[in-house]
SELOSE-881414 format. One record per residue: residue number from 1; residue in three letters; chain; x, y, z of N, C-alpha, C in turn. Coordinates in steps of 0.001 Angstrom, whole numbers, m for minus. Example, Ala and Ser with C-alpha at 12.3 -4.5 7.8 and 13.67 -1.06 7.14 Angstrom:
% residues 2
REC k r c n.px n.py n.pz ca.px ca.py ca.pz c.px c.py c.pz
REC 1 ALA A 13190 m5690 7800 12300 m4500 7800 13200 m3300 7800
REC 2 SER A 12850 m2250 7080 13670 m1060 7140 12900 30 7870
END
This chain:
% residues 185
REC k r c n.px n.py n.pz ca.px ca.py ca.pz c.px c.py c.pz
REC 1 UNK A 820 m1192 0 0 0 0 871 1265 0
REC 2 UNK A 1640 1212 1023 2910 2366 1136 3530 2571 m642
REC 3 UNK A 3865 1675 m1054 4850 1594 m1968 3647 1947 m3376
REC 4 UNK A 2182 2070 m3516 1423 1921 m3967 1777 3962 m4276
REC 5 UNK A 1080 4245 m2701 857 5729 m2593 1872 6758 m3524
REC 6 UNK A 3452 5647 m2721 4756 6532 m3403 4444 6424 m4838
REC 7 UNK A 4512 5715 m5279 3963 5945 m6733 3026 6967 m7651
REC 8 UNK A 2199 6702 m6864 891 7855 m7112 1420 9345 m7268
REC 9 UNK A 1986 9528 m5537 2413 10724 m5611 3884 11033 m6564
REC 10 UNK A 5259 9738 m6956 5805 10428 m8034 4775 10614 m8910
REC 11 UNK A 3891 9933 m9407 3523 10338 m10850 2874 11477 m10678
REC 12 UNK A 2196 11775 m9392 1544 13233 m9806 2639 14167 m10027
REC 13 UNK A 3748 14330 m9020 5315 15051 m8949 5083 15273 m10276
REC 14 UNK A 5785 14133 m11513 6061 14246 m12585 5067 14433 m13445
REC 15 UNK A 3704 14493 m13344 3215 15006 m14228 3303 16696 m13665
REC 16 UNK A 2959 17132 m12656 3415 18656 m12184 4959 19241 m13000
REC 17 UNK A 5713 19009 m12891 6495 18954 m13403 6596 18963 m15070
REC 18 UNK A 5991 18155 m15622 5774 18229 m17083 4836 19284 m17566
REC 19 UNK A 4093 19583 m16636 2955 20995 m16892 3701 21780 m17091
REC 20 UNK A 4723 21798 m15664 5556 23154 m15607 6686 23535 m16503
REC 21 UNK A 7025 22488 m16946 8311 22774 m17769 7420 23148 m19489
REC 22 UNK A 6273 22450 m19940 5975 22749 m20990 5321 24207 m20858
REC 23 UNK A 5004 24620 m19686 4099 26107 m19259 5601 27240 m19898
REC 24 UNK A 6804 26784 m19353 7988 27041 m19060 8193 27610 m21112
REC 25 UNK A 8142 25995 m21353 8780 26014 m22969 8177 27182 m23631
REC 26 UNK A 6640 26891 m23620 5943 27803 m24386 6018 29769 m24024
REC 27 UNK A 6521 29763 m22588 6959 31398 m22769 8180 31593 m23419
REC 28 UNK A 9496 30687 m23560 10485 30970 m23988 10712 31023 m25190
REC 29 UNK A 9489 29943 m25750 10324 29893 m27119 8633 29475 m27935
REC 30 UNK A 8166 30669 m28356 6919 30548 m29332 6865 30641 m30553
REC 31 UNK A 8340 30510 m31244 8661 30504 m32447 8829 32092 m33108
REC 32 UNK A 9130 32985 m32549 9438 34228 m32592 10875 34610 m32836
REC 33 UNK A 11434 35431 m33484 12606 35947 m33260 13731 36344 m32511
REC 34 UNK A 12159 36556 m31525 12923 37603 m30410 14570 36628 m29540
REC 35 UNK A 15279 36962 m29127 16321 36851 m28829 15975 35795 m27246
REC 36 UNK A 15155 36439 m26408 14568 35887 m25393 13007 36232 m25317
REC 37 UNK A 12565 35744 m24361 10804 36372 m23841 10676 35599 m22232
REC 38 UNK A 10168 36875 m21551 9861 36497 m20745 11274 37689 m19910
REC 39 UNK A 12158 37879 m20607 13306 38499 m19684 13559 39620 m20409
REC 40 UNK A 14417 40248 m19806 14724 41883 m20284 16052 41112 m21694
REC 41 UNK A 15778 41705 m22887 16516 41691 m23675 17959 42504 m23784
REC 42 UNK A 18953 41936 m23358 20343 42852 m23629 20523 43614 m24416
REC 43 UNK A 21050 44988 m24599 20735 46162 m25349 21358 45746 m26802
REC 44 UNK A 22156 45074 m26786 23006 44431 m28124 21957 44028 m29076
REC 45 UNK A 21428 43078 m28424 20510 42136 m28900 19120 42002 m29037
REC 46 UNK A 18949 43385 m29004 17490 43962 m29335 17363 44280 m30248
REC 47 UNK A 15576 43614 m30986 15614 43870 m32420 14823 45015 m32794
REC 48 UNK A 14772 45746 m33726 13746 47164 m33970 12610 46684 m33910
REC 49 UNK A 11629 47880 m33426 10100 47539 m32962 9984 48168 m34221
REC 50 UNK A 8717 47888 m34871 7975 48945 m35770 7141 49783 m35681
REC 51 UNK A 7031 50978 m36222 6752 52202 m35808 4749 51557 m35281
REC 52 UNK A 4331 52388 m34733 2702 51943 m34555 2350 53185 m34305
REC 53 UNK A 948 53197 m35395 m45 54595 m35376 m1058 53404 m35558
REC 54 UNK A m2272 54431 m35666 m3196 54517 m36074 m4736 55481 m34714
REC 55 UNK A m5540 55251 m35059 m6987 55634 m34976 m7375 55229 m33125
REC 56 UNK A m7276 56293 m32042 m7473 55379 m31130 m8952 55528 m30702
REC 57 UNK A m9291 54614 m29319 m10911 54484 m29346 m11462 55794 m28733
REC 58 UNK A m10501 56549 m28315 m11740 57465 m27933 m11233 58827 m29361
REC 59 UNK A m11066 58634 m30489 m10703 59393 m31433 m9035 60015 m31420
REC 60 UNK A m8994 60046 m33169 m7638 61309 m33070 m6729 59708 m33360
REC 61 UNK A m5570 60025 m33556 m4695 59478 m34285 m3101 59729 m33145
REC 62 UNK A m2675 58715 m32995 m1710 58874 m32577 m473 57745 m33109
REC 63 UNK A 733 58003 m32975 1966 57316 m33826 3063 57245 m32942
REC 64 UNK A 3476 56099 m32891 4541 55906 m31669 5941 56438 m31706
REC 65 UNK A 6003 56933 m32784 7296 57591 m33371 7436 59150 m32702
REC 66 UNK A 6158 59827 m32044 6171 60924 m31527 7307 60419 m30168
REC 67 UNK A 6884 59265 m29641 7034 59065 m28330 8755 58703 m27881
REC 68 UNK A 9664 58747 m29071 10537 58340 m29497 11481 59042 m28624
REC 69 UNK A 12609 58015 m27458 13461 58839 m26475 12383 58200 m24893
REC 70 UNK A 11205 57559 m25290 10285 56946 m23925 10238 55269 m24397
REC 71 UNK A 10767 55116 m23258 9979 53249 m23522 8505 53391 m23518
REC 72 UNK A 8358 52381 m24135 6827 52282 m24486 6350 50696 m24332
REC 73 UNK A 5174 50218 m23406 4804 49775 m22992 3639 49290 m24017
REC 74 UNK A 3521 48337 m24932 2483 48111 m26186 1926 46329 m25419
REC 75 UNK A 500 46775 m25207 m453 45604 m24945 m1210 45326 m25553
REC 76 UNK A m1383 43911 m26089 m2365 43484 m27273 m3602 42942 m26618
REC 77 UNK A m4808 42996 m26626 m5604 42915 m25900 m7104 42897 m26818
REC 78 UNK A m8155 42352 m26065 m9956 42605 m26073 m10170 42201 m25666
REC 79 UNK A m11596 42955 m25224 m12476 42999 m24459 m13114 41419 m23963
REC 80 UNK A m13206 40845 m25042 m13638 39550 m25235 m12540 38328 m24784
REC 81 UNK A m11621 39119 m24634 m10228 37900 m23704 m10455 37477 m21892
REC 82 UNK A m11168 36521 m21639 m10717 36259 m20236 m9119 36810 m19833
REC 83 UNK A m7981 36448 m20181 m6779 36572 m19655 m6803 38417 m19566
REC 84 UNK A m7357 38972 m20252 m6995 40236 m20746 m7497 41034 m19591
REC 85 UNK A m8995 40979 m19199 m9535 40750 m18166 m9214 41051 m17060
REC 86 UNK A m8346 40120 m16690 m7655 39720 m15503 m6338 40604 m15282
REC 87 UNK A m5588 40866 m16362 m4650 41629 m16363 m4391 43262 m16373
REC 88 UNK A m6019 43556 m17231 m6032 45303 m17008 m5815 46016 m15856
REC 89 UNK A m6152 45476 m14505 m5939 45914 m13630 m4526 46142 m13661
REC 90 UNK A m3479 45326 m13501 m2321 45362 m13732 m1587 45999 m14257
REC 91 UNK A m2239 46174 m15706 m1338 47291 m16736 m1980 48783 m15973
REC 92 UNK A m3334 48733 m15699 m2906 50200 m15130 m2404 50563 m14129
REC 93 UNK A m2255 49725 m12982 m1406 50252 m11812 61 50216 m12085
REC 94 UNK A 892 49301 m13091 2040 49759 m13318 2106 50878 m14009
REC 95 UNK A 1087 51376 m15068 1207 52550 m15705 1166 53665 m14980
REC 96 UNK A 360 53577 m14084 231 55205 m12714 2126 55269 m11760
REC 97 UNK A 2029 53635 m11476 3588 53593 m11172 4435 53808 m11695
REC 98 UNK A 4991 53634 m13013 6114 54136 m13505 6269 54983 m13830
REC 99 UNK A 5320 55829 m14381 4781 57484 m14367 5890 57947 m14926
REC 100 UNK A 6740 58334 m13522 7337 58945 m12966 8662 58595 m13718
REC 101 UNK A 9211 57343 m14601 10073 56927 m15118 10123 57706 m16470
REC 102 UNK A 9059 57990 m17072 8705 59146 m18398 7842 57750 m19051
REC 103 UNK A 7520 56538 m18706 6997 55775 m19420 5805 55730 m20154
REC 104 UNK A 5750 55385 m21581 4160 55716 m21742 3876 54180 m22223
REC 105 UNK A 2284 54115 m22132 1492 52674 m22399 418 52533 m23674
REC 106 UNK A 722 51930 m24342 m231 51981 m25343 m721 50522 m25189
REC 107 UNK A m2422 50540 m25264 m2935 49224 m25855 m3208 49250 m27119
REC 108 UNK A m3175 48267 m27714 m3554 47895 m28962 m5371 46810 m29159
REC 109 UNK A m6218 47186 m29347 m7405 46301 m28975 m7643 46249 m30447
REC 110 UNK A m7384 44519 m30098 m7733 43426 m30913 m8982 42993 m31877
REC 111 UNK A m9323 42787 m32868 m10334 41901 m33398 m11879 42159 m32747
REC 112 UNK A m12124 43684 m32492 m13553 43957 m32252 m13738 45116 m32558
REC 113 UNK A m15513 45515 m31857 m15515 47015 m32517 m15129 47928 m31017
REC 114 UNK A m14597 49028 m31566 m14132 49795 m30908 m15296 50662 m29773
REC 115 UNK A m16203 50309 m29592 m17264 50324 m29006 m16895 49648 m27922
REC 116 UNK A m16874 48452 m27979 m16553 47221 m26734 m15162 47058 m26008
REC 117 UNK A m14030 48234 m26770 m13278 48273 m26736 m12850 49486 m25761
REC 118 UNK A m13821 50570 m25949 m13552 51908 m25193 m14782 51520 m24105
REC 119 UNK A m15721 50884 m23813 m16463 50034 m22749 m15308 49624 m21621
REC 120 UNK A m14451 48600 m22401 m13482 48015 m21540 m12477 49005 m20644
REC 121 UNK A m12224 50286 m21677 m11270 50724 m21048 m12024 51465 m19816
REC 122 UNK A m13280 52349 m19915 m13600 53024 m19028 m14623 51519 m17752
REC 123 UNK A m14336 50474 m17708 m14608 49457 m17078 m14014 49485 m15739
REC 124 UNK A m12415 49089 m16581 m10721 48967 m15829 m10650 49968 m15651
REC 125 UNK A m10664 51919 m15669 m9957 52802 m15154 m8801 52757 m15906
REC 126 UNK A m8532 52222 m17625 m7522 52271 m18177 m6824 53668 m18674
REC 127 UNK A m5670 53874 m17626 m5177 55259 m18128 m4121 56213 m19053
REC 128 UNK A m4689 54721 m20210 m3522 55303 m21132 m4649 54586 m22574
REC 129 UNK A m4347 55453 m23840 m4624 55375 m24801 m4900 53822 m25501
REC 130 UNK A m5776 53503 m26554 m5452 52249 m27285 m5886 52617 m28122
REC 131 UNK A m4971 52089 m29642 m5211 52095 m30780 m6208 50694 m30955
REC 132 UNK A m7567 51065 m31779 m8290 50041 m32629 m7674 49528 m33831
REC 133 UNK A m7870 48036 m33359 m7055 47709 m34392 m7782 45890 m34612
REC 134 UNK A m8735 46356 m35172 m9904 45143 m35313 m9488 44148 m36375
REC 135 UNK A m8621 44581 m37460 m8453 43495 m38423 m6970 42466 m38182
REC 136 UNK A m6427 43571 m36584 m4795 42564 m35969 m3879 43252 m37060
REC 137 UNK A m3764 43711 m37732 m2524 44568 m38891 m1499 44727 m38179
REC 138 UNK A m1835 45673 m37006 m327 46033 m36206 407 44876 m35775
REC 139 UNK A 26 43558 m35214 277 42713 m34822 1650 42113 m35772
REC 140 UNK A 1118 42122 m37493 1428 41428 m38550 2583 42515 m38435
REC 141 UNK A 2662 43627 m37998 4005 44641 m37876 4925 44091 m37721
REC 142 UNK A 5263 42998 m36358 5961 42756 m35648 6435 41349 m36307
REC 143 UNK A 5981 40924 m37706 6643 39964 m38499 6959 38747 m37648
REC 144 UNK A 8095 38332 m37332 8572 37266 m36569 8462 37385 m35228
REC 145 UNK A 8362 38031 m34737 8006 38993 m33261 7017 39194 m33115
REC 146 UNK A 5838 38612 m33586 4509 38704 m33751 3836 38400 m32481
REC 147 UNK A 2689 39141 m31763 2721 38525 m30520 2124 37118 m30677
REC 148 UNK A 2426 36285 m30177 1894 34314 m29895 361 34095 m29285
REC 149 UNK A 547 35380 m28027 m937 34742 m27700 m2059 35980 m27513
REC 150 UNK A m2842 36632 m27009 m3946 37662 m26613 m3971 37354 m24979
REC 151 UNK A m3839 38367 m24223 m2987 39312 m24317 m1284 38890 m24498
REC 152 UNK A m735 39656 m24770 821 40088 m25966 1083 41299 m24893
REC 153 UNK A 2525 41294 m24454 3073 42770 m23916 4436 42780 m24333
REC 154 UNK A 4818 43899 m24937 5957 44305 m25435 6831 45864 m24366
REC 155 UNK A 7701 45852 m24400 8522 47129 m23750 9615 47144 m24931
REC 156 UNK A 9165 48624 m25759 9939 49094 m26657 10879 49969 m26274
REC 157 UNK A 12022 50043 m26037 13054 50880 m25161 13390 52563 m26115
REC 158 UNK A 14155 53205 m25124 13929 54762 m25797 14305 54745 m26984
REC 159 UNK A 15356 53838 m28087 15408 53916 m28874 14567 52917 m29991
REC 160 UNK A 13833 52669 m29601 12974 52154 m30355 12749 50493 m30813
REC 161 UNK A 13716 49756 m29694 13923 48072 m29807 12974 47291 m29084
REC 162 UNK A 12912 46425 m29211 12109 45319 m28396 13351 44887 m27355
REC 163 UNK A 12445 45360 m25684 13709 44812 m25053 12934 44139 m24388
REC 164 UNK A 11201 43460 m24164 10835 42469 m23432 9653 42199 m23741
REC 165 UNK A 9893 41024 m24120 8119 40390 m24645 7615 39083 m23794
REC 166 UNK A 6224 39402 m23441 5621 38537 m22831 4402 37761 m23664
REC 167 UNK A 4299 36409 m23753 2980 36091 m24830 2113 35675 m23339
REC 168 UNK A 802 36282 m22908 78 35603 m21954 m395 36940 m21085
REC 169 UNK A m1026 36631 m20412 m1534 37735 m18861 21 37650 m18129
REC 170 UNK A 412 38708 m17574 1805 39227 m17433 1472 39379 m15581
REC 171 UNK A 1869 39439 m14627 1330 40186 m13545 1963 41304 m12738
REC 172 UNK A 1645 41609 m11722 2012 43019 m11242 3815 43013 m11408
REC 173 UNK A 4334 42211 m10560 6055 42552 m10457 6747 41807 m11667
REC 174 UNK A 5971 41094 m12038 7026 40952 m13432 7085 41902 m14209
REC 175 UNK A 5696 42269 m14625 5553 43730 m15686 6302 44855 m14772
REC 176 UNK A 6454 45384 m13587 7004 46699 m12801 8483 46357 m13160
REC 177 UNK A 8658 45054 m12837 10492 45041 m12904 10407 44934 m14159
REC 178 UNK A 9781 44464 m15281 10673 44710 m16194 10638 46314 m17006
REC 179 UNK A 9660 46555 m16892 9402 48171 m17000 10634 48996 m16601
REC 180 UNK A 10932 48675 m15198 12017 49605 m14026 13235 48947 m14696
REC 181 UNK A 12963 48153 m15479 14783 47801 m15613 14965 48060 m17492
REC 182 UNK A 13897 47871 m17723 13986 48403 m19327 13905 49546 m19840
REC 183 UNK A 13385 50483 m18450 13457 52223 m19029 14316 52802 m18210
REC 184 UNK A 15353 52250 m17596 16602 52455 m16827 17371 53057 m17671
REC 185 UNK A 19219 53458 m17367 19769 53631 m17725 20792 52651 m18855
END
């Protein structure tokens, strides 16, 4: 019976374990370019972000190229995402927090109408801008660097690189540290 249990419990061990390491695989390596994900990208080895404008939900046009000399904080997101959901809270309390770093935040909302989209934001207390972007185009920007899953978070550094990509709901101190260490010196 003893020798029964031990069993049981390795196999649960190792199936825990196999969750975790494939949970593991799939942030590191989603078939993307990027150099790493999940960690702050070394300044060497950061690849160019592409520029992002367009149409945001509460009107007016804005282009990320103004913002150029600020990391920029780009979240792929809708309304219609459980994970996304869960995470707005998040993106805006790091956004009120880093403030103070010169950081700015752009969402990008996904594959709906911009109706359900500016709903969401005044939902969450979201305090930073999002470009509509219902047909995913901007997404297709990012070529090999494309975000993997909904929600997608990127930190584009002052000169304009990808220095940290997350595919998934991100949470409070991972997104703050990597923010605080990607719009550093």
């Amino acid at each position: 019976m003893r020798r029964r249990r031990l069993l049981l419990v390795g196999a649960a061990v190792t199936a825990v374990i196999a969750a975790t390491a494939g949970a593991v695989h799939l942030t590191d390596a989603k078939g993307s370019g990027l150099p790493a994900v999940g960690q702050v990208i070394p300044a060497a080895q950061r690849p160019e972000a592409p520029d992002i404008s367009g149409t945001i939900l509460t009107g007016g046009h804005l282009d990320t190229a103004s913002w150029r000399g600020h990391a920029v904080v780009v979240n792929f997101w809708g309304s219609w995402c459980a994970p996304c959901r869960k995470e707005a809270p998040v993106l805006a309390r790091v956004a009120r927090d880093t403030r103070f770093l010169g950081v700015r935040f752009l969402g990008i909302d996904v594959r709906e109408d911009p109706a359900a989209g500016l709903a969401f934001e005044r939902n969450y207390g979201i305090p930073y801008p999002s470009i509509s972007d219902p047909g995913d185009l901007i997404a297709a920007r990012f070529g090999t660097d494309a975000p993997a899953a909904t929600p997608s978070t990127y930190i584009i550094d002052a000169q304009g690189r990808i220095a940290w990509a997350w595919f998934g709901a991100t949470t409070y101190n991972q997104l703050d540290l990597a923010v605080t260490e990607a719009a550093g010196p």
